[in-house]
C-alpha positions in Angstrom: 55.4 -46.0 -7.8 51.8 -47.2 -8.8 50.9 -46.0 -4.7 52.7 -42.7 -5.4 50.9 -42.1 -9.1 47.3 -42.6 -7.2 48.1 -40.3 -4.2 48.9 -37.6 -6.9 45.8 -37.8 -9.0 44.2 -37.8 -5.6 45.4 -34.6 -4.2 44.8 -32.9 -8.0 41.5 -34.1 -7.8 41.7 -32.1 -4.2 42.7 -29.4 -5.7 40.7 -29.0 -8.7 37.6 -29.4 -6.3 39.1 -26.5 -4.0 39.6 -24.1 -7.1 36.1 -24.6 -8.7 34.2 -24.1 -4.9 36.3 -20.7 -5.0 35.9 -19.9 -8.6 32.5 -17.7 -8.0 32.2 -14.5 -6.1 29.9 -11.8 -5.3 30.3 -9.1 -7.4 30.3 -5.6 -5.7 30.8 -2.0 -7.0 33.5 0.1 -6.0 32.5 1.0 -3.0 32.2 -2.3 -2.0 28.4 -2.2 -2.5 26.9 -6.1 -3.6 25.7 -5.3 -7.4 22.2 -6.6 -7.3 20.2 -7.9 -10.8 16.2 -6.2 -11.2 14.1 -8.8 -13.2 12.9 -6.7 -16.5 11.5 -9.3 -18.6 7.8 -10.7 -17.4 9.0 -14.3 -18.6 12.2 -14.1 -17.5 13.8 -17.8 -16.1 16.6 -18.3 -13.4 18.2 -21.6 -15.0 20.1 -24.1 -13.2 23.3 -24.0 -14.7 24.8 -21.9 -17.4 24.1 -24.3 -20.0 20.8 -26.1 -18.9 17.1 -25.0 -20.0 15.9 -25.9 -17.1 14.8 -24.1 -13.8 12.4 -21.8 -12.3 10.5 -18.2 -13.1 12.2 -15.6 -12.2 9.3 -12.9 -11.4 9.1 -9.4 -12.4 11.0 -7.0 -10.4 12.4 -9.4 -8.2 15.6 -8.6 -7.2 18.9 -11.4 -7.1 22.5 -10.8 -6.0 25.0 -11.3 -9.0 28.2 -13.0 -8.6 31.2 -13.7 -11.5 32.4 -15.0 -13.2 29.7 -15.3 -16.5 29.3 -17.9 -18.8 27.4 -18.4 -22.3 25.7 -15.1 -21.6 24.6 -15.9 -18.6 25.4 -14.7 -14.8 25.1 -16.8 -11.6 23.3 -15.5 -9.2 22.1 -15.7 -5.5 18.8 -15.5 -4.3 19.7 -14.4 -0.5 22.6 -11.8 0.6 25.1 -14.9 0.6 27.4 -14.7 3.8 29.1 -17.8 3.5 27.3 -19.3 0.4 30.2 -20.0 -2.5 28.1 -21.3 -5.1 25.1 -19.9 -7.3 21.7 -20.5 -6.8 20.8 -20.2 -10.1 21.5 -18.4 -13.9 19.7 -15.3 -15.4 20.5 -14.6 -19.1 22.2 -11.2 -19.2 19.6 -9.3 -20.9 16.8 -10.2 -18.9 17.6 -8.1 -16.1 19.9 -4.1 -15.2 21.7 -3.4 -12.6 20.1 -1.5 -10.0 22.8 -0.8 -7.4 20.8 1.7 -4.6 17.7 0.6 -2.5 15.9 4.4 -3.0 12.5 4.4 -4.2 9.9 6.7 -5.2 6.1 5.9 -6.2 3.3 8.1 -7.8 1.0 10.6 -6.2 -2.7 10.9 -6.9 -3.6 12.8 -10.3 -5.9 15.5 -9.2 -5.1 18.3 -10.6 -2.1 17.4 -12.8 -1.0 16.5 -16.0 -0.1 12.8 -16.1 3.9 12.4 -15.8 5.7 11.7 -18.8 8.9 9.7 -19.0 11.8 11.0 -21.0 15.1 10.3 -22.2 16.9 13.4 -20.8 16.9 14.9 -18.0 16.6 18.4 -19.5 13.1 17.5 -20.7 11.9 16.1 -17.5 12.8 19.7 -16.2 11.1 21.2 -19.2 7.8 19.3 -18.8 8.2 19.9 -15.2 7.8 23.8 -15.6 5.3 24.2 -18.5 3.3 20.6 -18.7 4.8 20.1 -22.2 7.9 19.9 -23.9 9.4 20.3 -27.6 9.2 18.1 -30.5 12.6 17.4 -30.0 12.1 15.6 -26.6 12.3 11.7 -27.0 9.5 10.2 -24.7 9.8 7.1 -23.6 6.2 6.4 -21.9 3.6 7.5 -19.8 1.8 7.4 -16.6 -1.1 5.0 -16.5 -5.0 6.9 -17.1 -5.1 5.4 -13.4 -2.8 4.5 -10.9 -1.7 0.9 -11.0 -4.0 -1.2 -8.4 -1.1 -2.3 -6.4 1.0 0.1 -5.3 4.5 -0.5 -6.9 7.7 1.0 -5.8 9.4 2.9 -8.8 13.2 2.2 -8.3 16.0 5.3 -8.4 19.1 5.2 -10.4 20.0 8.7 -10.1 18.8 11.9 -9.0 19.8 15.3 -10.5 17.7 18.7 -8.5 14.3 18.0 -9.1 14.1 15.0 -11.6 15.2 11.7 -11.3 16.5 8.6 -13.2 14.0 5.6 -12.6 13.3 2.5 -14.0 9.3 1.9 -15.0 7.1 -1.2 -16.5 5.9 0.0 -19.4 2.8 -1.3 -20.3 1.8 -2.1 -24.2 -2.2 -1.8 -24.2 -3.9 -3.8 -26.7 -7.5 -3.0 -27.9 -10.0 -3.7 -24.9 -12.7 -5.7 -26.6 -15.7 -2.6 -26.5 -13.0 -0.3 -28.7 -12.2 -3.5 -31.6 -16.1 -3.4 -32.6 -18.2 -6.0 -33.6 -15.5 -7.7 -35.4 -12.7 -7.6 -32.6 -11.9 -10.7 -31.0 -11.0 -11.3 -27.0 -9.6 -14.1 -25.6 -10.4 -15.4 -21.8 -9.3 -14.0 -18.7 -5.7 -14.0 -17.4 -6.0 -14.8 -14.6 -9.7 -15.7 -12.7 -12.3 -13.0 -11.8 -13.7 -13.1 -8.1 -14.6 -10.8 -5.7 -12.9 -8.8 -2.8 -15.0 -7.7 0.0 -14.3 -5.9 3.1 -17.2 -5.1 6.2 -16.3 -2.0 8.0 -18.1 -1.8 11.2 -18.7 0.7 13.7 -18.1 -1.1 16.9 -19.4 1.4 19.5 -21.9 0.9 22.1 -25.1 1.9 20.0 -23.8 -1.1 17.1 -23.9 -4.0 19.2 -27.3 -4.9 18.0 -26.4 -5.1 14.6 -24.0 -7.5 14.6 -26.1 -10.2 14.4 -28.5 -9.4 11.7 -25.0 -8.8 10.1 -23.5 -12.5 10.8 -27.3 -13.9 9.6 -27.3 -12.3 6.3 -23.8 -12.7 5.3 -24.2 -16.4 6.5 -27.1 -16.1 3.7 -25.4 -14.3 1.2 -22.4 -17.2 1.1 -25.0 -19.9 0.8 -26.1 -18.1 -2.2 -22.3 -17.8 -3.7 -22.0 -21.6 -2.7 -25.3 -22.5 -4.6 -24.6 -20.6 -7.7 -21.0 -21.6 -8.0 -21.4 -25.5 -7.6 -19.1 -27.3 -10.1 -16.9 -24.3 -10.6 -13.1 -25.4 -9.9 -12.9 -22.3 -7.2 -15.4 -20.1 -5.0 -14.1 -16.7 -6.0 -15.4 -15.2 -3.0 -12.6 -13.1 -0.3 -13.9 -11.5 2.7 -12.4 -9.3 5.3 -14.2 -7.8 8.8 -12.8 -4.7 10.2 -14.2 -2.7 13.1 -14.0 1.0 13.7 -14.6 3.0 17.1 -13.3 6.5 17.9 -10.7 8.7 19.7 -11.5 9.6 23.2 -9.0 12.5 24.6 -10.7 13.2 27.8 -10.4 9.5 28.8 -13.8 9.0 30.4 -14.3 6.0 28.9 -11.6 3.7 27.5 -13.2 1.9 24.4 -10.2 0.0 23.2 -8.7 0.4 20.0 -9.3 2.8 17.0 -9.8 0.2 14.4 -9.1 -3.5 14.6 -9.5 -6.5 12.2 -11.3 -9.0 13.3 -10.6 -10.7 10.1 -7.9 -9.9 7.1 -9.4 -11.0 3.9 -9.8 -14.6 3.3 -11.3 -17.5 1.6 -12.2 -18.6 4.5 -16.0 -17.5 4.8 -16.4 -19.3 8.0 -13.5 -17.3 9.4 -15.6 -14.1 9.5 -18.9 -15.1 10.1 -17.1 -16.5 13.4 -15.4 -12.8 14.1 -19.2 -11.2 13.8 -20.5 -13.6 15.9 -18.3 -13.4 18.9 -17.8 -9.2 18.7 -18.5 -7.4 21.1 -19.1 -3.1 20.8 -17.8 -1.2 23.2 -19.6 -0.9 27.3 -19.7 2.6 27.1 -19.9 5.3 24.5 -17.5 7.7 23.2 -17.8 11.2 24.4 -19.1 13.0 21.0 -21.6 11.2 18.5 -18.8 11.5 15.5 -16.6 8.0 14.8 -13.5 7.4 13.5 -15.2 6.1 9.8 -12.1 7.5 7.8 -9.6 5.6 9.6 -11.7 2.3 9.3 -12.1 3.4 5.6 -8.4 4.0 5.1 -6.6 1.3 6.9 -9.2 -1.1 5.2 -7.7 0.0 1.5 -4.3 -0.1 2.6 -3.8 -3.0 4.1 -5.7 -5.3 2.1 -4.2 -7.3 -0.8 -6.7 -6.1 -3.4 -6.6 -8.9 -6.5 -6.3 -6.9 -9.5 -8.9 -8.9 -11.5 -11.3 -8.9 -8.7 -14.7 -7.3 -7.8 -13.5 -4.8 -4.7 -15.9 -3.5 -2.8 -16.0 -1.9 0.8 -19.1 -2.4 2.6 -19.7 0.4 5.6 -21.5 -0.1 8.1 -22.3 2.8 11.1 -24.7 5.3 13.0 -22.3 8.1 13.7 -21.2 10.2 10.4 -16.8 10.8 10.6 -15.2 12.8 13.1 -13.5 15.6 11.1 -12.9 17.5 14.6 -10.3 14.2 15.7 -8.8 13.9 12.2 -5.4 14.1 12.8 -4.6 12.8 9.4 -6.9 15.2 7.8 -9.1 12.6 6.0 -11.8 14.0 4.0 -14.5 12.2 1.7 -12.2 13.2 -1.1 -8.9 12.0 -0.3 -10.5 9.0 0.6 -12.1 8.4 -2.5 -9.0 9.0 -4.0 -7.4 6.3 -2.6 -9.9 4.0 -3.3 -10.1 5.1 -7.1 -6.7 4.2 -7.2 -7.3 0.3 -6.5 -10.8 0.7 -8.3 -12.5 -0.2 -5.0 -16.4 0.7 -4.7 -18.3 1.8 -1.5 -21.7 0.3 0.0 -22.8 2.2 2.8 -25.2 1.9 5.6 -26.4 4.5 7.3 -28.2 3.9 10.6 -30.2 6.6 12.5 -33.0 7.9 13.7 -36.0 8.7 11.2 -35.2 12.5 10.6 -31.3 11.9 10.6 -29.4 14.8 8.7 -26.0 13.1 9.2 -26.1 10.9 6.5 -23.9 12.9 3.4 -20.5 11.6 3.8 -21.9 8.0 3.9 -23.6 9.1 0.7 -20.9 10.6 -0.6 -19.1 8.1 -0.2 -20.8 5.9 -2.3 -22.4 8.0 -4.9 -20.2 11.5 -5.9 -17.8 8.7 -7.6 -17.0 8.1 -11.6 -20.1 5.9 -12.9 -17.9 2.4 -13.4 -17.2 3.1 -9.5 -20.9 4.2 -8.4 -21.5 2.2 -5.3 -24.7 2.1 -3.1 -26.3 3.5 -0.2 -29.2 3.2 2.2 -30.4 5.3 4.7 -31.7 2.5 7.8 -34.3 3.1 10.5 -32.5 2.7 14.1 -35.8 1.1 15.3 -36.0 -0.9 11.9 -33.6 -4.0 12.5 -36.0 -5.9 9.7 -35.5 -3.5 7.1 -31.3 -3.0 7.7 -31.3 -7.5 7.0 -33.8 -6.8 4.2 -32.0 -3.9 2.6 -28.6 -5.5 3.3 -29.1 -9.3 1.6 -30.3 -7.2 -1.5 -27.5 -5.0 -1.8 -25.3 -8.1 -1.4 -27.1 -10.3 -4.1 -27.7 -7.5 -6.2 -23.8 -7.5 -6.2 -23.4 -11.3 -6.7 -25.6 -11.1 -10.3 -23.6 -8.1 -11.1 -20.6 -10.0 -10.7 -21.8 -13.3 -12.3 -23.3 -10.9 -15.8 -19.1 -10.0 -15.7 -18.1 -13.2 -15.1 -20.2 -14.9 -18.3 -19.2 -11.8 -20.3 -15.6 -12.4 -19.9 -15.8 -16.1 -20.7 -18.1 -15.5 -23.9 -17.0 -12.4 -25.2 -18.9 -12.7 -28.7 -22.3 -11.9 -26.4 -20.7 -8.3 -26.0 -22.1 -7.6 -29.1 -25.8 -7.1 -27.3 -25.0 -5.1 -24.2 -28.9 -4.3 -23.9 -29.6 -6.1 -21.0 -27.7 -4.4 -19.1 -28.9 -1.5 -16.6 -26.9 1.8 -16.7 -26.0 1.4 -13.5 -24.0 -1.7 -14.7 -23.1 -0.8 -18.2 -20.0 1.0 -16.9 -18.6 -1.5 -14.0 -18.5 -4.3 -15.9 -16.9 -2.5 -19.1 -14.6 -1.5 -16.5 -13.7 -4.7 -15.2 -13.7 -6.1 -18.3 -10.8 -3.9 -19.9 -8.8 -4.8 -16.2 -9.2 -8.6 -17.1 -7.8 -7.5 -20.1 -5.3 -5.2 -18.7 -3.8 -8.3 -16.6 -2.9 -10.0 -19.5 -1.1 -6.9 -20.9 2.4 -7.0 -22.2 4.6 -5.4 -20.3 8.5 -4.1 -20.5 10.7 -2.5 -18.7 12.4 1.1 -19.6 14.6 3.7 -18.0 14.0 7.1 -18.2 13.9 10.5 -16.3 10.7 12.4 -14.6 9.9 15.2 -13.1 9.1 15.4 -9.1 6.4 18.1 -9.9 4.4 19.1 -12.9 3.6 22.6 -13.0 4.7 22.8 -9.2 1.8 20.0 -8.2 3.7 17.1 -6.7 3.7 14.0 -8.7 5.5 11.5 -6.8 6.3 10.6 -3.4 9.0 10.3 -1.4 9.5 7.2 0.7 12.9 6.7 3.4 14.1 3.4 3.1 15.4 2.6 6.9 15.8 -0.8 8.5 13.0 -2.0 10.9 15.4 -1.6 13.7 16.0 2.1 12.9 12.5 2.7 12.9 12.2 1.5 16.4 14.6 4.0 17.5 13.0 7.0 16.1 9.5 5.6 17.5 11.1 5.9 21.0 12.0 8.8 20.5 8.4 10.3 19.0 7.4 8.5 21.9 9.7 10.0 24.5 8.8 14.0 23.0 4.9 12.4 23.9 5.8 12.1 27.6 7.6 15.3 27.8 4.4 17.3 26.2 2.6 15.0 28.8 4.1 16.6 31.6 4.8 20.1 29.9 0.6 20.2 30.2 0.5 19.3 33.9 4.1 20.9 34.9 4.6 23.9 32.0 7.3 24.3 30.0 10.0 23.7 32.2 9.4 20.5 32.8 8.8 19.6 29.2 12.5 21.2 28.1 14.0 19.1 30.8 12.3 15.9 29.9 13.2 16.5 26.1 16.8 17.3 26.9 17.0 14.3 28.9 15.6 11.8 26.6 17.6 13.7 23.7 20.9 13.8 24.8 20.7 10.2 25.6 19.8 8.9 22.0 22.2 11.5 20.7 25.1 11.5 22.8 24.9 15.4 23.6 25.2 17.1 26.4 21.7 18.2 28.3 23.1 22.1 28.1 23.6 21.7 24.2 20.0 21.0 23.6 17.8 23.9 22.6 21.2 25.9 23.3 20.6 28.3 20.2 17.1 29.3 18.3 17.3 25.9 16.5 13.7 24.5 16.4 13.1 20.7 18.2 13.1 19.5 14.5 16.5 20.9 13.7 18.2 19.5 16.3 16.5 16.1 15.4 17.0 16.4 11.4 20.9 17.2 12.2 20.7 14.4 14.4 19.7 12.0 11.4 16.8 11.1 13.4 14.1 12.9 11.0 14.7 11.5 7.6 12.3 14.3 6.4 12.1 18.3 7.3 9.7 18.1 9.8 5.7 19.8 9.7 5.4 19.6 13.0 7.9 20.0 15.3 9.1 23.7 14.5 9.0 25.4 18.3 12.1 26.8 19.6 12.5 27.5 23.3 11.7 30.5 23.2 8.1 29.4 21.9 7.8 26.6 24.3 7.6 29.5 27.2 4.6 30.7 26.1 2.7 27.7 25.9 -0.4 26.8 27.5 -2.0 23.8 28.3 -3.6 23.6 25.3 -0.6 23.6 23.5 0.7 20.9 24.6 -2.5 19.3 24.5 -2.3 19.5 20.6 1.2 18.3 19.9 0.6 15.3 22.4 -2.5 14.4 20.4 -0.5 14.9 16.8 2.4 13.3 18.3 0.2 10.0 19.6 -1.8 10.1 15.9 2.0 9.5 14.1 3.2 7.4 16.4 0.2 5.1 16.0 0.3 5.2 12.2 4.1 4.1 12.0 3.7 1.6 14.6 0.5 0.0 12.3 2.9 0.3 9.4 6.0 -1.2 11.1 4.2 -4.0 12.7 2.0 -5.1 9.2 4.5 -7.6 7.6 3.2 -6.8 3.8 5.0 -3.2 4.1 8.6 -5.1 5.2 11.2 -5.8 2.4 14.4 -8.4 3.0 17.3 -6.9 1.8 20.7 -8.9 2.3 18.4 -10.9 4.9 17.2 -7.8 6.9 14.1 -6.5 6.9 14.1 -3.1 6.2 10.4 -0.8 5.1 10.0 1.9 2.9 8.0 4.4 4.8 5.9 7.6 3.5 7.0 10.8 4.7 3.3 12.0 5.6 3.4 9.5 8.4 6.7 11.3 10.5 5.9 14.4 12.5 
């Protein structure tokens, strides 16, 4: 009997362990759909248990999958997409996170030439504020967008979307006083979080720059011995430096001179790191086959890839002897759009500008640096070719000029009562380092999260961008197809159009199980067929020539497209292949890619 009584209690104990391993599950909406929790609360905590107080942060925005059943006003939670996992990996209290239940995405557009968007409570005033810039008195609004774009570009996420306006959730940011608008008698506390600087060296790598390179490595090998000397005893060197080189597009193939732009170096601490890349570079062993470079591209990728610090110093240093090449521009860079997306990551230019002594292609490089607000005024210098002297001379003072710049900042923000006498200060610097100075302060700002509705334009100026949300995978596909279009307009220029429409049908009716005959069967344009195919997420700018058109063409034609065609395919393979743009959802890695970068 006693034998019996323990094999009972045994096989309860069996079975009470069976019943609490299955007592959680994912939740899921009714389509099946994993509910998943969006972090709201900047000190939000995922605890250990439901009772416990302790455990780990749970950042801002992050996202976790919720399961049931809750306890003590709490939910469990998994960190992963859980496949076979039974148990929680942690507990978030209920209100410190809403349910966000789609993976669509939208984030703002620059502000030129628009009202800032507003963020209201109904969807009727979005549309209201979306026609006339303004709405009632009646109209509840919730917040605002920033004067400025935030520094790092953050994904707005989509609840809903009714015609033009659409339900997102927003960090709303409480502003306190910056320490110049509380007066004499304001107080400011230190930094949240440290001050440093970001730098990144954009170099022209053609033929005629080879000889720069060096005097480049020797000065910036100078210029960190200075940091080192003048930060000794400091817990940290603030310092980050990137190297990335530039060279151009050569369509007639003369020449091949490698890549377009190429970093040698992504920003690091690791001064050594770079002044190793500059000394080992080589330029290209021939020359392009026109005197214009590809400077914007260098320029652009160097804003986008980088992981700007939003405390930090940023600055761009260019370096070249060729101005930009606004005749190979498939992306239609301009001086202005890209200052406009380096105002929005407050980044300032130093250029160089190498040439010969009456050299008249020298604006965009001062442009670049100069037509800019006054707390993002950079600096330029125009540099003998002849006069290697002068370019170290003129380059070690930019640089230290910089450093002291920095280091009047850096004393400011840890003794705030000597902002009281801001007299020593040039104007030149009076207006970065009151800049910088209300950032420090703005990355201590308290923050909240809110849900509202905004307009897509204002006054019909677009104010946010649209981004597709695709796994990486189906990215691939759609590259192979670009890619596949690129060989048909390849042999469309040497064979004419026939050939081209049979390559296309081929590689078409392949990837999208039609028949070859059912392909430009009507007067549907290439991009038709491929939006109805679900292979163009957006409508397309580029593809819009129906067969009929394709008979006309000329060489030329076809020359254009393939050159368009190659310019996308490039930018989506650099933004595939750059792990900061993937995002793991349910453990695959999926991107959110801008519709200005499909054909």
């Amino acid at each position: 009997m006693h034998q019996l009584t323990i094999l009972l209690l045994a096989l309860c104990g069996i079975v009470a362990n069976i019943v609490h391993a299955g007592e959680f599950q994912l939740d899921k909406t009714i389509e099946n759909i994993p509910k998943k929790a969006l972090i709201i609360k900047p000190d939000a905590k995922l605890f250990e248990s439901e009772s416990s107080q302790n455990g780990e942060e749970a950042p801002f925005i992050q996202l976790y999958f919720l399961m049931t059943p809750e306890k003590n006003n709490r939910v469990p939670v998994l960190k992963t997409f859980p496949k076979d996992k039974t148990q929680p990996e942690g507990w978030l209290e209920k209100d410190s996170f809403v349910e966000w239940n789609t993976v669509q995405m939208i984030n703002f557009e620059p502000q030129t030439g628009r009202e800032r968007v507003k963020i209201y409570a109904t969807t009727e005033c979005a549309k209201e504020f979306s026609r006339l810039g303004k709405t009632t008195a009646e109209c509840q609004v919730l917040g605002e967008e920033p004067p400025q774009n935030p520094q790092s570009r953050l994904f707005i996420p989509l609840f809903q979307r009714q015609a033009e306006t659409y339900h997102g959730g927003f960090i709303r940011i409480q502003t306190p006083p910056t320490p110049l608008e509380k007066g004499k008698t304001g107080e400011i506390s230190g930094p949240g979080k440290i001050l440093g600087y970001d730098l990144i060296l954009v170099v022209d790598s053609t033929l005629s720059m080879g000889q720069y390179f060096q005097p480049t490595m020797r000065v910036l090998q100078s210029f960190i011995q200075v940091v080192q000397n003048t930060m000794q005893g400091e817990v940290a060197k603030p310092l980050n430096i990137g190297l990335l080189f530039y060279r151009d597009r050569n369509l007639l193939h003369k020449c091949d001179i490698g890549y377009l732009t190429h970093w040698a170096q992504p920003l690091t601490s690791d001064t050594e790191k770079v002044t190793t890349a500059l000394g080992t570079a080589q330029a290209t062993h021939c020359d392009s086959e026109d005197v214009p470079e590809a400077v914007f591209d260098g320029l652009s990728r160097a804003i986008i890839d980088t992981p700007w610090k939003s405390s930090h110093f940023k600055t761009i240093l260019l370096i070249g002897d060729a101005p930009p090449n606004f005749d190979k521009n498939p992306m239609n860079f301009s001086v202005s759009s890209i200052n406009e997306l380096a105002d929005e990551k407050s980044i300032r230019f130093f250029t160089f500008k190498i040439g010969p002594t009456d050299d008249q292609d020298f604006e965009e490089f001062e442009a670049l640096a100069l037509q800019r607000d006054a707390h993002l005024k950079g600096r330029f210098s125009r540099i003998t070719q002849a006069d290697i002297h002068q370019f170290e001379t003129d380059l070690m003072d930019a640089l230290t000029t910089e450093w002291e710049l920095f280091n009047k900042t850096l004393e400011l923000s840890k003794n705030p009562e000597q902002i009281e006498s801001l007299s020593h200060l040039t104007e030149y610097e009076l207006p970065i380092i009151i800049a910088q100075l209300q950032q420090i302060e703005r990355s201590k700002e308290e923050r909240d999260f809110v849900k509202g509705w905004i307009p897509r334009k204002v006054k019909n100026k677009l104010a946010f961008g649209e981004y597709i949300f695709m796994r990486k995978v189906d990215l691939k596909l759609r590259l192979l197809i670009i890619e596949s279009i690129l060989t048909a307009a390849e042999a469309g220029m040497v064979d004419g159009a026939d050939a081209f429409l049979s390559a296309v049908r081929e590689t078409l009716a392949v990837h999208l199980r039609m028949k070859t005959a059912d392909i430009f069967s009507g007067n549907e344009t290439l991009g038709e067929i491929l939006r109805k195919a679900n292979i163009l997420p957006f409508k397309t700018e580029l593809l819009l020539f129906t067969q009929e058109e394709i008979n006309t063409w000329k060489p030329v034609d076809y020359e254009r497209l393939n050159q368009s065609l190659a310019e996308k395919l490039r930018y989506l393979r650099e933004f595939s292949n750059n792990p900061n743009n993937l995002r793991l959802f349910e453990g695959v890695p999926y991107l959110y890619v801008p519709k200005g970068y499909f054909p």
